[in-house]
C-alpha positions as a Markdown table, in Angstrom:
| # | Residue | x | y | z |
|---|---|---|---|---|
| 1 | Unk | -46.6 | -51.4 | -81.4 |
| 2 | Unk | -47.7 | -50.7 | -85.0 |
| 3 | Unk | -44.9 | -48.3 | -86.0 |
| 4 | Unk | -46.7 | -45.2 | -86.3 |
| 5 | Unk | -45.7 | -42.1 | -84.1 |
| 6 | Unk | -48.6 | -41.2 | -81.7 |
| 7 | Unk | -49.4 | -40.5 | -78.3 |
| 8 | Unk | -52.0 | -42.9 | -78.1 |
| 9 | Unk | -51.9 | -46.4 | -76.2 |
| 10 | Unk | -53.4 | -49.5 | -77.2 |
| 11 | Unk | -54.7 | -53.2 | -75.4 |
| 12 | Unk | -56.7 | -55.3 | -76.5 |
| 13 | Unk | -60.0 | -56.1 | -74.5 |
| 14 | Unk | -62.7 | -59.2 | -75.5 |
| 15 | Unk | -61.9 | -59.1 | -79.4 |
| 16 | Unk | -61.6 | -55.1 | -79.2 |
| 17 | Unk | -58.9 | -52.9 | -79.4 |
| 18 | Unk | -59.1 | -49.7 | -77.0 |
| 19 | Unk | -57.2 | -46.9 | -78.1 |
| 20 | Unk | -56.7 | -44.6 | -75.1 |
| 21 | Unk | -54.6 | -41.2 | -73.8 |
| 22 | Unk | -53.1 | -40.7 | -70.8 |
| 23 | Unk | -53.1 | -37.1 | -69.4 |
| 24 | Unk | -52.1 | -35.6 | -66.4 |
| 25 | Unk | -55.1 | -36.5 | -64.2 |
| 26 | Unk | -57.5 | -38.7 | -66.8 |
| 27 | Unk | -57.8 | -41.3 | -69.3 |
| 28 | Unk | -59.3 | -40.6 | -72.5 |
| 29 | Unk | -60.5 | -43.2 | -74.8 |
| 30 | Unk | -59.6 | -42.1 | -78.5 |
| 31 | Unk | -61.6 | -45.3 | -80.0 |
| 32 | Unk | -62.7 | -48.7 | -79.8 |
| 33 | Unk | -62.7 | -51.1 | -82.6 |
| 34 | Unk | -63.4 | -55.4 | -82.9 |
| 35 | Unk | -61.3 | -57.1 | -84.1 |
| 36 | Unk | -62.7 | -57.6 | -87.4 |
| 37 | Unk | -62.6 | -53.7 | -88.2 |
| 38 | Unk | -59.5 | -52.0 | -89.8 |
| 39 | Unk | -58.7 | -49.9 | -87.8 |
| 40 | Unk | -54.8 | -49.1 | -89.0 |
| 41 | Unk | -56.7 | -47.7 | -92.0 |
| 42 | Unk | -58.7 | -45.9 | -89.6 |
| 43 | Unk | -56.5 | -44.6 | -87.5 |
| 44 | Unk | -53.1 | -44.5 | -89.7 |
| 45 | Unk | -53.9 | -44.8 | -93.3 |
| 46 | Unk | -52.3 | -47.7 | -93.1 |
| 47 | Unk | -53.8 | -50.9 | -95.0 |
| 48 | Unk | -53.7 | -54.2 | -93.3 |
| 49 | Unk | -54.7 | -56.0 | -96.0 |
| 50 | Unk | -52.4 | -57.4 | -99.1 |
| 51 | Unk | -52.6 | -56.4 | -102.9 |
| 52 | Unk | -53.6 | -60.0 | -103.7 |
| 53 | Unk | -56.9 | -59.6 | -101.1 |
| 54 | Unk | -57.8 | -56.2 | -102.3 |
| 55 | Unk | -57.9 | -57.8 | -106.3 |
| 56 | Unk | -59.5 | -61.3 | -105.6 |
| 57 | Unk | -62.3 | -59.0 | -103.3 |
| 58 | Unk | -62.8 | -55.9 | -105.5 |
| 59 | Unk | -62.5 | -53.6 | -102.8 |
C-alpha cells in the first residue's frame, strides 16, 4: 500500500489505522494510530509531510 517492504497489513478502522501480522494460528496487532498521527514516520521513516509545511510550521 505505502511502498515499503514489510510483513505487516494495514486497514483502516473509525479514523485509525491498525497495523496487524498474520501468523500461523494468530493475529498480532503491531500498532494502532488516528488518523491525525504520522505514523509513516513512525513506522517507516518516511515523512508524510512536504518541505514547504515543515518551513511555514518550524517543525
Amino acid at each position: 500500500m505505502y511502498g515499503a517492504d514489510t510483513d505487516c497489513l494495514c486497514i483502516f478502522v473509525a479514523k485509525n489505522y491498525v497495523f496487524y501480522r498474520i501468523e500461523t494460528d494468530c493475529i498480532y496487532v503491531v500498532n494502532v494510530y488516528n488518523e491525525r498521527e504520522d505514523f509513516m514516520m513512525d513506522l517507516f521513516g518516511i515523512s508524510g509531510r512536504t518541505q514547504e509545511s515543515i518551513d511555514y510550521w518550524g517543525e
